[in-house]
C-alpha positions in Angstrom: 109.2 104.6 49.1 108.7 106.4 52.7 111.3 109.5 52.6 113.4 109.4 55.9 113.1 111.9 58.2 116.0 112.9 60.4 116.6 115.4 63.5 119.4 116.1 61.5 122.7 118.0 62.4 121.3 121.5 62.6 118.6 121.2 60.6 115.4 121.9 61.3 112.6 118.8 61.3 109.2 121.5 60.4 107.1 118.5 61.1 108.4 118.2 64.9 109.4 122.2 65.3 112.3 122.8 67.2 115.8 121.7 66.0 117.1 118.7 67.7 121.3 119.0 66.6 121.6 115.4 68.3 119.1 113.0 67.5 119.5 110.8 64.2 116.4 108.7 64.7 114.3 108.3 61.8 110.7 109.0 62.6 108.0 106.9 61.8 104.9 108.4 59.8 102.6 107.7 62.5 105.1 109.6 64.8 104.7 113.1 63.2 103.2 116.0 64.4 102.7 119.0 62.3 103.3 122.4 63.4 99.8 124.0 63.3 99.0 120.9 65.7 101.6 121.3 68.2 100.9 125.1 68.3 97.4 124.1 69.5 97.9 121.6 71.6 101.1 121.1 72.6 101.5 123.4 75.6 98.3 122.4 77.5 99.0 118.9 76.8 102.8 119.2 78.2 101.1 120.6 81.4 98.2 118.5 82.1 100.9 115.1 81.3 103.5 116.6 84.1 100.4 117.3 86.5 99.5 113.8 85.6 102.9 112.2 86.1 103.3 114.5 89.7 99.9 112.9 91.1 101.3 109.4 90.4 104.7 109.9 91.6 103.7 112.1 95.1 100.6 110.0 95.5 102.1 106.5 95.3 104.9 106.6 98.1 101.8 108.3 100.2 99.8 105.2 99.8 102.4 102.8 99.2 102.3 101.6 103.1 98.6 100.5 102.0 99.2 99.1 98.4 102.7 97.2 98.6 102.8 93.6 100.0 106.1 94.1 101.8 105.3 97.9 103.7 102.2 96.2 104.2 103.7 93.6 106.7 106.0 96.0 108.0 106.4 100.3 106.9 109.9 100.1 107.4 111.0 96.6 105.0 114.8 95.8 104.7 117.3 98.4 105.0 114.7 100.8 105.8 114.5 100.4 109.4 118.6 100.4 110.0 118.1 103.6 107.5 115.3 105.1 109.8 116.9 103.8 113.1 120.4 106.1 111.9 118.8 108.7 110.6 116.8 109.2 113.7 120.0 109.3 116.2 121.3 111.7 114.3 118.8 114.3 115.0 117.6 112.8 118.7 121.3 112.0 120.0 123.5 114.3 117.6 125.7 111.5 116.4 125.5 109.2 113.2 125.6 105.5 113.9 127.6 103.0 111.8 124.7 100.4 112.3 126.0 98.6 109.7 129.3 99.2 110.0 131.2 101.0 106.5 128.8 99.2 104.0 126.1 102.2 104.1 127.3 105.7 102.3 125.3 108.5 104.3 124.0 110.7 102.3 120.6 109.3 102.1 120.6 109.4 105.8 121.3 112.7 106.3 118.4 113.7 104.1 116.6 111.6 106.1 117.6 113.5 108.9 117.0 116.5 107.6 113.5 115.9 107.2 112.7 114.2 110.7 114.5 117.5 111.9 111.9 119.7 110.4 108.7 117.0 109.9 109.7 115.0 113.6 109.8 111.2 113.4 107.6 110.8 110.6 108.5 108.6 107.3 105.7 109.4 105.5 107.3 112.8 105.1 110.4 110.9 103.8 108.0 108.9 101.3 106.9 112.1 100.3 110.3 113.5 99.4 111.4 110.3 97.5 108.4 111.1 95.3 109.9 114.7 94.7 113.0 112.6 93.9 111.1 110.6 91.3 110.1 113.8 89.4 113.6 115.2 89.4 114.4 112.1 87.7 112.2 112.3 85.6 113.1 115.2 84.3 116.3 115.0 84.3 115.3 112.0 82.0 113.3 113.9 79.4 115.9 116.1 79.0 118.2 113.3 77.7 115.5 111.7 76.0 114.6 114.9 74.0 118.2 115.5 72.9 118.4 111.9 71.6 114.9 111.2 70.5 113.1 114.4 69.9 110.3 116.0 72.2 107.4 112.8 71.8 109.6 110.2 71.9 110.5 111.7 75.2 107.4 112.2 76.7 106.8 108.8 75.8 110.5 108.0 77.9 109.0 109.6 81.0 105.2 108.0 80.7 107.3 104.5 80.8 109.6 106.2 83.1 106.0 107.2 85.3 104.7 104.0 86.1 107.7 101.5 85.6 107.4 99.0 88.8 110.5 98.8 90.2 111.0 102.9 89.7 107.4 103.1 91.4 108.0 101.3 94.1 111.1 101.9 95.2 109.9 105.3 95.9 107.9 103.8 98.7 110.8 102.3 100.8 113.3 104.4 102.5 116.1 102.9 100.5 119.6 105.1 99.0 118.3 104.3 96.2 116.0 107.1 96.1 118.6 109.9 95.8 120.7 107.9 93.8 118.2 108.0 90.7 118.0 111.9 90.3 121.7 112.5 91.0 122.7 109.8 88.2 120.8 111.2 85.8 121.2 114.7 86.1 125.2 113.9 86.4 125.0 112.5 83.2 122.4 115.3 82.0 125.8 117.6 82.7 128.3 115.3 81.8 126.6 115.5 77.9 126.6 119.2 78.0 130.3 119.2 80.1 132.0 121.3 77.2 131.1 124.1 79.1 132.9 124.2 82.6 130.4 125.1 84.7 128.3 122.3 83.3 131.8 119.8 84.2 132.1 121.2 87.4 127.9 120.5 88.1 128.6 117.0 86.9 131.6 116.6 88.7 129.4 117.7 92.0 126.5 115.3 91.8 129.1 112.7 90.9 130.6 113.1 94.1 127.4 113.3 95.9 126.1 110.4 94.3 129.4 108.4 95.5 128.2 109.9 99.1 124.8 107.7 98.6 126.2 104.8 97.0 129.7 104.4 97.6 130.2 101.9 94.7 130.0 104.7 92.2 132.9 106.5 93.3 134.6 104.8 90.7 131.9 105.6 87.8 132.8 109.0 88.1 136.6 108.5 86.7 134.9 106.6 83.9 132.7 109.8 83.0 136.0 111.7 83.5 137.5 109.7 80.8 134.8 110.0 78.5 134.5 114.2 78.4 138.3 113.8 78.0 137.5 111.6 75.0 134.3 113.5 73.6 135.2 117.2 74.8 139.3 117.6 75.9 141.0 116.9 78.9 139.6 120.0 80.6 136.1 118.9 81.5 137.4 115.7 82.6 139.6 117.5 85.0 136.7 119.6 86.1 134.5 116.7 86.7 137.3 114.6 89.0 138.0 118.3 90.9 134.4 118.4 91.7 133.9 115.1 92.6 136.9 115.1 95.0 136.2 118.5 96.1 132.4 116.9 97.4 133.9 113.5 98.8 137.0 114.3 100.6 135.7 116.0 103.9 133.8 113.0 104.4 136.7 110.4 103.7 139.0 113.1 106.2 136.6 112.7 108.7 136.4 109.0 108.7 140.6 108.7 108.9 140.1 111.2 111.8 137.6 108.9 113.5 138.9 105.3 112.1 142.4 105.6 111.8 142.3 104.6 108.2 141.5 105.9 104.7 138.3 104.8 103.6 136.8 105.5 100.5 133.4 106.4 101.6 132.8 103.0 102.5 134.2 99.4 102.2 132.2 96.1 100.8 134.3 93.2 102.0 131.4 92.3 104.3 128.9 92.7 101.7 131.2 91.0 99.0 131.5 87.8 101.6 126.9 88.2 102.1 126.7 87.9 98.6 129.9 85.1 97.5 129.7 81.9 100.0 128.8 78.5 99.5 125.2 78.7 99.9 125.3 82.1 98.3 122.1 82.0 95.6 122.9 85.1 93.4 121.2 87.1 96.2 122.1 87.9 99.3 122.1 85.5 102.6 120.5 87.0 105.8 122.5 84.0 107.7 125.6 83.7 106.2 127.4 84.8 109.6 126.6 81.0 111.0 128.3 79.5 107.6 131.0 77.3 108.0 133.9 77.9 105.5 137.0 76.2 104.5 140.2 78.5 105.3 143.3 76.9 104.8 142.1 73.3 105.0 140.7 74.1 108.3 136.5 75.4 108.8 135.5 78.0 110.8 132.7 79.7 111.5 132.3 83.1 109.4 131.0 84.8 112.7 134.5 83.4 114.8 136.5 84.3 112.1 135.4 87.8 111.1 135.3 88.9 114.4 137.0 92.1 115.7 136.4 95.6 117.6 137.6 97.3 114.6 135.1 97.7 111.3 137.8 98.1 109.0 139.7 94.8 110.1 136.6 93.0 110.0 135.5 94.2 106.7 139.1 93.2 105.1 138.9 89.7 107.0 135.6 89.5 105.4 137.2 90.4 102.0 139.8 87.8 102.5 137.3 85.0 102.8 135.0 85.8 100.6 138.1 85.7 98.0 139.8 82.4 99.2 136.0 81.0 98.4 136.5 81.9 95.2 140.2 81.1 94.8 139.3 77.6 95.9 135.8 77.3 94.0 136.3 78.8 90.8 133.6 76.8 89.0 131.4 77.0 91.8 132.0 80.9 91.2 131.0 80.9 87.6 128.1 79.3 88.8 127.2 82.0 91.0 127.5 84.7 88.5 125.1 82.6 86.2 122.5 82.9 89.6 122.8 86.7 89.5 122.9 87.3 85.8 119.4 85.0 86.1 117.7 86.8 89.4 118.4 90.1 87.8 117.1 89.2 84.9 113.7 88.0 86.5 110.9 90.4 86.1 110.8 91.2 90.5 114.0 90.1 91.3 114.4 90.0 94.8 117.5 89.7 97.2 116.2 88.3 100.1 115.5 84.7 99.3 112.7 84.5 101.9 110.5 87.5 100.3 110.7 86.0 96.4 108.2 83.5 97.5 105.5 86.6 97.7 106.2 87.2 94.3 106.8 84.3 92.8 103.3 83.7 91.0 105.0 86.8 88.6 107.5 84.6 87.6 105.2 83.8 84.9 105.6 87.4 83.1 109.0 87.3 83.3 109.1 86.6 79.4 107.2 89.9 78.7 110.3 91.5 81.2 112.8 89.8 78.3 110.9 91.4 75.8 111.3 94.7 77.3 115.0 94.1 77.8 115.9 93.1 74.6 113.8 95.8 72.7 116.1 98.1 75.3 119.2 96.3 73.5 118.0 96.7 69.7 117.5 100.5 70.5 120.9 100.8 72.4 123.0 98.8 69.4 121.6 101.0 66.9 122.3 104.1 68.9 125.7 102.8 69.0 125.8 103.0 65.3 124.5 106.3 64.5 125.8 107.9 67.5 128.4 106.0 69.7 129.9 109.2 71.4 126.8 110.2 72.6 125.5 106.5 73.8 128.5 105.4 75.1 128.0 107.3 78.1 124.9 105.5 79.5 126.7 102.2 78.1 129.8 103.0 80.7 126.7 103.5 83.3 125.1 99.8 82.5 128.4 98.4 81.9 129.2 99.5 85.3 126.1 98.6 86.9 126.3 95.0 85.9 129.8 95.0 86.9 128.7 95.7 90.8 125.9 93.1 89.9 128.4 90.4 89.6 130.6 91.3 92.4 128.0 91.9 95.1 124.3 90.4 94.6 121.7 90.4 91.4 118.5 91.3 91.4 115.9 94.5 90.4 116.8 96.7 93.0 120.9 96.5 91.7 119.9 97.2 88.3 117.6 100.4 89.0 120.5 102.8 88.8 120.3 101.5 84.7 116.4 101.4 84.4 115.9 105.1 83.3 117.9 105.0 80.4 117.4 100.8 79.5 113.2 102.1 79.3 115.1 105.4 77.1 116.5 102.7 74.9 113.2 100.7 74.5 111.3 103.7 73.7 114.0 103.9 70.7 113.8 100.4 70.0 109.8 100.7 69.5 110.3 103.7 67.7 113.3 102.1 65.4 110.3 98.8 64.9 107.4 101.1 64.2 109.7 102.7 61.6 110.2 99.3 59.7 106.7 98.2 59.9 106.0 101.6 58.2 108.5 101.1 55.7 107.6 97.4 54.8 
């Protein structure tokens, strides 16, 4: 019989070389790598993958205008141009622009704006940077791959990681997105080390600058509170939510000063009405404001109704609609939710009903997609079992994720936030199948 072999508790695996005081995966045979091995080859092969990995990530969003279908038809697709267009009055006119009203968190744009300021009008310098993004991710997500999985397993993690589609591309569109991937994962990266304060307090930080970029996770950063409070003591946890509100309350002052009412970071009562309506289809409508919807046994127009000078007031009468839809449709609801669960679940799923028909010949691999996912869900169950303090951080993060999924819109681009670590759990799911085989 095939003798396990752990990254034990403080001991030392000889086979892999350093001690791993995390990881209880067992390793498959095929797996190892002896000592007088990774003393040879282990240090130019480390530097020739990264300088592999940094081609493909800084060469992609450079090309990406050329290669993807959608930037292809247009450089700046979606929410790039409102992105560009706000970015771009803020350095020109000096002011930032609600374009689209409190929906958008600025932090993205302000890093846009920081590199029009020094580059002039140019996205491709933006494109560049969102690949510079990538790598941070990256390797913010080898670190937390190597202190679950060991050092192969991880390079393995950020080769996936590398040349996954929806983290490829995504670096090609000026979307929040973008930031949002490396401050996630090195928030967590922290939040896993957070028994030391200063690593709390770094958490805490990129928490609250991640709730700057997407305001929806302003909230995710009281769950990671709660869980150093259960993992480390209350201290961390008080650390993180002091950092986090340290980083997101000047903004929030300064939008009382200029609205007249608190905002957190942003409000998604508009967005929440785009995505729940009658003809709502799990993604999001681009003409929903010429709906008709039953209010009070009387329709109106969403455009009429919604109306008003004020952003806040239309975003809460926006709210209110949206949930006297639901109030009045529950089924019809349920329904909905089933539509998002399904479009996120599709191997390119896409928000905009009117671009899925590019894609849809891919439809047909969306079984190899499932595969993926549910490998992803083998490796994260028995993670849970061996180690559920440690992975039931990044199940708080996908938790949360598909949360926001079912309250706003489904799709790829919703669930990207989750895709670093889902590809970390499939990677442990393969390893956790090869080990089997092995064994017989």
């Amino acid at each position: 019989m095939m003798r396990k072999v752990y990254f034990g508790r403080g001991v030392e695996n000889r086979e892999w070389g350093k001690a791993n005081p995390h990881s209880l995966l067992p390793i498959p045979q095929s797996m190892r790598l002896h000592m007088g091995q990774q003393k040879k080859a282990t240090r130019w092969w480390a530097i020739g993958f990264w300088c592999a990995v940094g081609a493909i990530r800084l060469g992609y969003p450079l090309l990406a205008p050329s290669l993807d279908p959608f930037l292809r038809q247009y450089p700046l697709h979606g929410d790039a141009l409102v992105h560009d267009q706000i970015a771009w009055t803020l350095v020109s006119e000096g002011r930032y622009e609600y374009l689209k009203g409190l929906q958008v968190a600025p932090a993205y744009m302000w890093l846009m704006a920081g590199v029009y300021l020094l580059m002039g009008h140019e996205p491709q310098a933006v494109r560049l940077v969102n690949g510079l993004q990538g790598l941070l991710t990256l390797w913010g997500i080898w670190q937390i791959a190597w202190r679950w999985l060991g050092e192969k397993p991880a390079y393995w993690t950020v080769a996936l990681c590398t040349l996954h589609p929806h983290l490829l591309m995504i670096s090609g569109w000026l979307y929040t997105e973008n930031l949002a991937l490396p401050l996630l994962v090195w928030a967590l990266v922290f939040a896993l080390r957070a028994n030391r304060g200063r690593e709390a307090v770094w958490a805490g930080g990129l928490l609250g600058l991640l709730a700057l970029t997407r305001a929806n996770f302003l909230p995710f950063a009281l769950l990671v509170a709660l869980w150093c409070w259960g993992r480390y003591g209350y201290r961390p946890a008080v650390s993180i939510l002091m950092a986090t509100l340290l980083v997101v309350s000047p903004y929030i002052v300064y939008l009382y000063g200029r609205f007249g009412h608190f905002i957190p970071i942003g409000l998604g009562g508009y967005t929440f009405l785009w995505a729940n309506n009658p003809e709502a289809d799990g993604g999001f409508r681009a003409d929903f404001l010429e709906l008709r919807m039953e209010v009070g046994g009387q329709e109106v127009l969403v455009r009429d109704y919604i109306a008003s000078p004020d952003p806040v007031e239309r975003d809460r009468k926006a709210l209110r609609l949206a949930l006297e839809w639901i109030r009045q449709n529950p089924t019809d609801f349920l329904h909905l939710l089933w539509k998002k669960t399904r479009l996120t679940l599709s191997a390119f799923g896409l928000q905009e009903a009117g671009n899925r028909r590019l894609v849809r010949v891919l439809g047909r691999v969306d079984w190899l997609y499932w595969l993926f996912l549910l490998i992803a869900l083998l490796g994260l169950v028995v993670g849970w079992r061996t180690s559920w303090r440690e992975f039931s951080l990044p199940a708080l993060l996908i938790g949360w994720v598909w949360l926001t999924i079912w309250l706003y819109a489904g799709g790829s681009r919703p669930l990207l936030p989750a895709m670093p670590f889902i590809t970390l759990f499939f990677v442990r799911g393969i390893i956790l199948l090869i080990y089997r085989a092995e064994k017989g």
